[in-house]
C-alpha positions in Angstrom: -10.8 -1.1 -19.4 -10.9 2.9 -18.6 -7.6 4.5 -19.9 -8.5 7.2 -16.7 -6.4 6.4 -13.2 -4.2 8.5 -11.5 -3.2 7.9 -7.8 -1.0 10.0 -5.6 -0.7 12.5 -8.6 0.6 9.8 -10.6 -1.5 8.9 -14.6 -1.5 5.3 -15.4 -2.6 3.8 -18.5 -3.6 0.3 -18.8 -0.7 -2.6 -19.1 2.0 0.0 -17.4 4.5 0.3 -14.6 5.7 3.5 -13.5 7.8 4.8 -10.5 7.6 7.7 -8.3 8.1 9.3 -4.9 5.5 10.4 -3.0 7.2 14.2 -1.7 6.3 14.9 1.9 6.7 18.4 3.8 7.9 21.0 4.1 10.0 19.9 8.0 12.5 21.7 9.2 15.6 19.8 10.4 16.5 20.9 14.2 19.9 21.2 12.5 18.9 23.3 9.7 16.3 24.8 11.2 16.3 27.7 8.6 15.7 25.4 5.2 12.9 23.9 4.6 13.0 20.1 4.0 10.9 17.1 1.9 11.2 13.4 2.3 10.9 11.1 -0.6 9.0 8.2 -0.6 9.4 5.7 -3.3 6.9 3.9 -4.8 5.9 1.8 -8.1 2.9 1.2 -10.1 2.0 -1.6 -12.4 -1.8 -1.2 -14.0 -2.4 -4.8 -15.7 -3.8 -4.7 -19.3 -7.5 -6.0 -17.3 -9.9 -4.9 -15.1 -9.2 -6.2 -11.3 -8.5 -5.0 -7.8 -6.0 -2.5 -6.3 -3.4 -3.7 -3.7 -1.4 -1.7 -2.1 1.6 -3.2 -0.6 4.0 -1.2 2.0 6.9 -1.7 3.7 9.6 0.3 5.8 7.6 1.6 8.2 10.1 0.2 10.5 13.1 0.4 8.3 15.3 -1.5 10.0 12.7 -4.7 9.1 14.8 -4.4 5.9 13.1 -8.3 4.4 10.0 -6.1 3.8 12.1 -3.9 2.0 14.0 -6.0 -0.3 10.7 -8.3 -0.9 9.1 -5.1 -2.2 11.4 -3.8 -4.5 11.5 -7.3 -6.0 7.9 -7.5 -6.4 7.9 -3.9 -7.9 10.9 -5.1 -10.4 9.4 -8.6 -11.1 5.5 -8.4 -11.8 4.9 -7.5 -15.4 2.3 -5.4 -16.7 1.2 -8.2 -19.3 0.6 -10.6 -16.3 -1.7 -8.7 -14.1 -5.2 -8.0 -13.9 -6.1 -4.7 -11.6 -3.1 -2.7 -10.0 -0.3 -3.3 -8.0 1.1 -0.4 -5.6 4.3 -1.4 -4.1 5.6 1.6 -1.5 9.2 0.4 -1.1 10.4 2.3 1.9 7.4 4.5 4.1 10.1 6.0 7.1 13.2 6.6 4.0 14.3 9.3 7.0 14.9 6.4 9.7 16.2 4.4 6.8 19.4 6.6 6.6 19.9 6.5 9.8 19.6 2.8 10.8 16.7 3.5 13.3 13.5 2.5 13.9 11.7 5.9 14.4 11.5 8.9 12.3 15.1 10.7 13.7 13.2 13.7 13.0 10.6 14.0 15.4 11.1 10.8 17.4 7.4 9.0 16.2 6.8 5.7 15.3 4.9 5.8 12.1 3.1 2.8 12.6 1.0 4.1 15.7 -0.2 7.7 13.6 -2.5 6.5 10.9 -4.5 8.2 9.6 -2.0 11.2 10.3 -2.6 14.7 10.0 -1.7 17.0 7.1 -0.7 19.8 9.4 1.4 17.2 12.2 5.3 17.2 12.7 6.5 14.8 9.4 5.9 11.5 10.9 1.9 12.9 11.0 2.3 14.3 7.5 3.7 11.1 6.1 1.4 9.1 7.8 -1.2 11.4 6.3 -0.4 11.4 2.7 0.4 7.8 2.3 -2.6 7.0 3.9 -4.9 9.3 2.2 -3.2 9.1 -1.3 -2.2 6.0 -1.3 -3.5 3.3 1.6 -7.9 4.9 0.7 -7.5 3.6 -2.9 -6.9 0.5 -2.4 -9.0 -2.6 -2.6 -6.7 -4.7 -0.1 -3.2 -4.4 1.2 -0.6 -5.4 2.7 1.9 -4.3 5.5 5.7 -5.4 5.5 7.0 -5.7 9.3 9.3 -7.9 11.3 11.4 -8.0 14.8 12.8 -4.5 15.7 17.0 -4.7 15.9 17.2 -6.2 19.1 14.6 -9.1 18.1 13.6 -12.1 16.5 10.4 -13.7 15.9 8.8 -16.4 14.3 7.5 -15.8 10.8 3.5 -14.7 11.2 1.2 -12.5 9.4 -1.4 -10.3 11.2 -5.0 -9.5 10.6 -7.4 -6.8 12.0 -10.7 -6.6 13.3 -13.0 -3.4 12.3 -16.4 -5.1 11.8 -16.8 -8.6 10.1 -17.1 -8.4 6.8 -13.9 -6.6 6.8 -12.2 -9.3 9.6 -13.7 -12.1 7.4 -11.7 -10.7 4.1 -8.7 -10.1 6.5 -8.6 -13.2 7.5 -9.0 -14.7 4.6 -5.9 -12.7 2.8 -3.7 -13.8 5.8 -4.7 -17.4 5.0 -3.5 -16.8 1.5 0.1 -16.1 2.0 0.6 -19.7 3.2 2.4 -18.5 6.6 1.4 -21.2 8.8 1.1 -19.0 11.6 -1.8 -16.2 12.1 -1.9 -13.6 14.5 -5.4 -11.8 15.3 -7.8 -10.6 14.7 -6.2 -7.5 16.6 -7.2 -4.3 17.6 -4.9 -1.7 17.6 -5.8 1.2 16.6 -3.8 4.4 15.1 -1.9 1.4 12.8 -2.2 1.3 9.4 -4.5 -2.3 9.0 -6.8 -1.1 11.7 -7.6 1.7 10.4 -8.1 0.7 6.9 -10.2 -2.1 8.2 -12.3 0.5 9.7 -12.8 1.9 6.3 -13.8 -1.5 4.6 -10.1 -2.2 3.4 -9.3 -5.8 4.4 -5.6 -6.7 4.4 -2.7 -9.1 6.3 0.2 -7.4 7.9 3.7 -9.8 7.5 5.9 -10.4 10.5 9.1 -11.5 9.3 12.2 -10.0 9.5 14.9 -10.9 11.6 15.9 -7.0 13.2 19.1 -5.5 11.6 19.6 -7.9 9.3 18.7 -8.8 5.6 17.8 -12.2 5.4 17.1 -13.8 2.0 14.9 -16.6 3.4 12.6 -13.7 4.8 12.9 -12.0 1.4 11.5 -14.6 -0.2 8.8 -15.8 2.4 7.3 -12.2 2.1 7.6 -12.3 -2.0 6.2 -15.6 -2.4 3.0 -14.6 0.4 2.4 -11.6 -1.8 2.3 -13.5 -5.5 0.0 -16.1 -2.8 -2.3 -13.0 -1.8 -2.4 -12.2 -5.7 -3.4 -15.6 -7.3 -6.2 -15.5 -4.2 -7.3 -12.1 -5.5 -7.3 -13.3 -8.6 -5.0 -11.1 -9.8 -1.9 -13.7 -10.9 -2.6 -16.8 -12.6 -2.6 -19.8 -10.7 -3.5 -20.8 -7.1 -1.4 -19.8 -4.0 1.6 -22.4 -3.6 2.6 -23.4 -0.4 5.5 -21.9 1.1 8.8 -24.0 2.0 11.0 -23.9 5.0 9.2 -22.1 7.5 10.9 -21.7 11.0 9.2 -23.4 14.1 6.9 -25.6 11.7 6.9 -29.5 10.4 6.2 -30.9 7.1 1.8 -30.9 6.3 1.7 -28.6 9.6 -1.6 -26.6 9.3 -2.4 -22.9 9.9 -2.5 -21.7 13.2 -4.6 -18.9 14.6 -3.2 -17.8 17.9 -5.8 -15.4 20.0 -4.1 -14.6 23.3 -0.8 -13.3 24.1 1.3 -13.5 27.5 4.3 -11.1 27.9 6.8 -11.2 30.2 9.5 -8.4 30.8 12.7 -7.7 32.8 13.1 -6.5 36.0 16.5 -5.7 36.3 19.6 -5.3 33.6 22.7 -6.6 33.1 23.9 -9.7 30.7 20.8 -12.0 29.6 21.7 -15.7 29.1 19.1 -18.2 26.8 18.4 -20.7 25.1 14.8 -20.1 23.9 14.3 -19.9 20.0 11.1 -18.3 18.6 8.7 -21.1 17.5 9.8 -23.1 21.0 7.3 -24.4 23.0 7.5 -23.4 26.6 4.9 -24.5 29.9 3.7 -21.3 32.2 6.8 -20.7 34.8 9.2 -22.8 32.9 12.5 -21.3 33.5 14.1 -19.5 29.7 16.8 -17.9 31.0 19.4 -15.6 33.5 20.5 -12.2 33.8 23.6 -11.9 35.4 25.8 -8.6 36.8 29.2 -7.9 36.3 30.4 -10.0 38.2 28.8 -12.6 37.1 26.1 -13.5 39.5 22.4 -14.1 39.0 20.3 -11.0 39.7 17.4 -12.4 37.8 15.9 -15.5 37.0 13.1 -15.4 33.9 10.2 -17.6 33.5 7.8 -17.9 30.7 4.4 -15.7 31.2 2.2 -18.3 29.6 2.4 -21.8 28.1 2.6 -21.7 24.0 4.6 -21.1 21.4 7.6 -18.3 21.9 6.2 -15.6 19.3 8.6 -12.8 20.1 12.2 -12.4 22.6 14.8 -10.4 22.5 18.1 -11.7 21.2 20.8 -8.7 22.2 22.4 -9.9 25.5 22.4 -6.1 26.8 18.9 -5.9 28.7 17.2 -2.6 30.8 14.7 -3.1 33.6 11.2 -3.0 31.9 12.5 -4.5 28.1 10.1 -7.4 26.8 12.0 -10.5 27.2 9.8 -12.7 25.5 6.1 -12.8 23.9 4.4 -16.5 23.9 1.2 -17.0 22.2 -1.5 -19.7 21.8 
């Protein structure tokens, strides 16, 4: 095995782990608009003692999806060196800006990262992060994987997405999404500017994980995204052993096999005010069945919501406090 690799100005030598922030900028804060400013992104490398694949593993994109988080700092402090053939690239925290202040977005310049791959080097940050971890990071890659969940005022049922580019790429896709033993599989999608399409369209397969329960830090999630990643890497070949199934998945019963859902009906408020339900993701719901109420201040109806579709609730919103146009809820089939 070549002693020679180096990624995002980082030298590895066989059967090593190393950390290391990825520096982005200069920005200039709009409060400081006269010093020059960097973000830090943190990331770890472990180069197994054989030859094998690169996957790159992200998360924090959305860091207030903090399971992804947690799962990859884990990973990054668990996998040894001695145990792995190729290279694992764990990038614990992409949006460490949003991070600090407990939002979704870059605070900086207002972007969500996820929709600006491949980025620009000469964009506002969000571009310029986008850029670099894409580029430096995301283009050396064999496969990947992408760390997601519900946004704060969400909840979802645990799934893992997959891209469509051109079909070798979906085929490879899909088959890494199989291998984390979610039960549920969302695709193939098409949406580009995010970080799986695009690298699908450069012949990277990969799985993006939806499991996070918004503004919180589950440890059930935690460990549904570490065990799907060690899953990807025995698939790849790159652990020991064969994926394992994994246990207690929401919305699913016992010998329960994968499900790939294709079409997606959304339904969305018209009016605000205090939303009443009972819906759970993973629930099954019929087209026009009534899921819940919002009422005024005084306590009278204003709006009654139905489902959009008949399926299985993907997606809804779980904070009471609802605007006109929100996404109630997201069912699937």
């Amino acid at each position: 095995m070549s002693s020679r690799f180096e990624i995002a100005r980082t030298k590895m030598e066989p059967g090593t782990k190393n950390r290391n922030y990825l520096r982005v900028g200069p920005y200039f804060h709009h409060k400081r608009a006269y010093i020059r400013r960097y973000v830090l992104i943190p990331f770890t490398i472990i180069r197994g003692r054989e030859h094998g694949p690169t996957l790159v593993q992200t998360a924090g994109c959305h860091p207030t999806e903090y399971a992804g988080i947690d799962a990859t700092i884990t990973l990054a402090n668990t996998i040894k060196p001695e145990d792995l053939k190729g290279t694992y690239i764990a990038v614990h925290c992409v949006n460490t800006l949003g991070f600090s202040e407990r939002t979704y977005l870059n605070p900086i310049d207002g972007k969500n990262i996820h929709e600006l791959y491949p980025g620009r080097a000469d964009g506002t940050i969000s571009e310029m992060i986008a850029y670099r971890l894409f580029n430096e990071i995301v283009l050396k890659a064999n496969y990947f994987l992408d760390c997601h969940g519900g946004d704060i005022h969400e909840s979802e049922i645990w799934s893992v997405i997959y891209h469509v580019a051109n079909d070798d790429a979906e085929k490879k896709s899909e088959a890494i999404a199989r291998a984390t033993g979610i039960t549920y599989i969302d695709g193939p999608k098409n949406r580009p500017g995010t970080m799986g399409m695009e690298a699908a369209k450069r012949g990277i397969p990969g799985a993006q994980f939806e499991i996070s329960s918004g503004d919180r830090l589950l440890p059930e999630e935690s460990s549904a995204i570490v065990n799907g990643t060690l899953n990807v890497l025995r698939h790849l070949k790159m652990l020991p052993g064969a994926p394992k199934p994994i246990q207690g998945q929401p919305g699913t019963v016992a010998g329960q096999e994968q499900e790939i859902w294709t079409s997606r009906a959304v339904g969305y408020f018209r009016h605000g005010g205090l939303y009443h339900t009972n819906v759970r993701p993973g629930d099954i719901l019929k087209e026009g069945q009534v899921i819940g109420t919002v009422t005024d201040w005084w306590g009278e109806v204003v709006e009654t919501i139905y489902s959009p579709g008949t399926g299985r609730v993907a997606q809804l919103i779980h904070n009471p406090v609802v605007l006109p146009g929100d996404t109630a809820i997201e069912v699937v089939s």
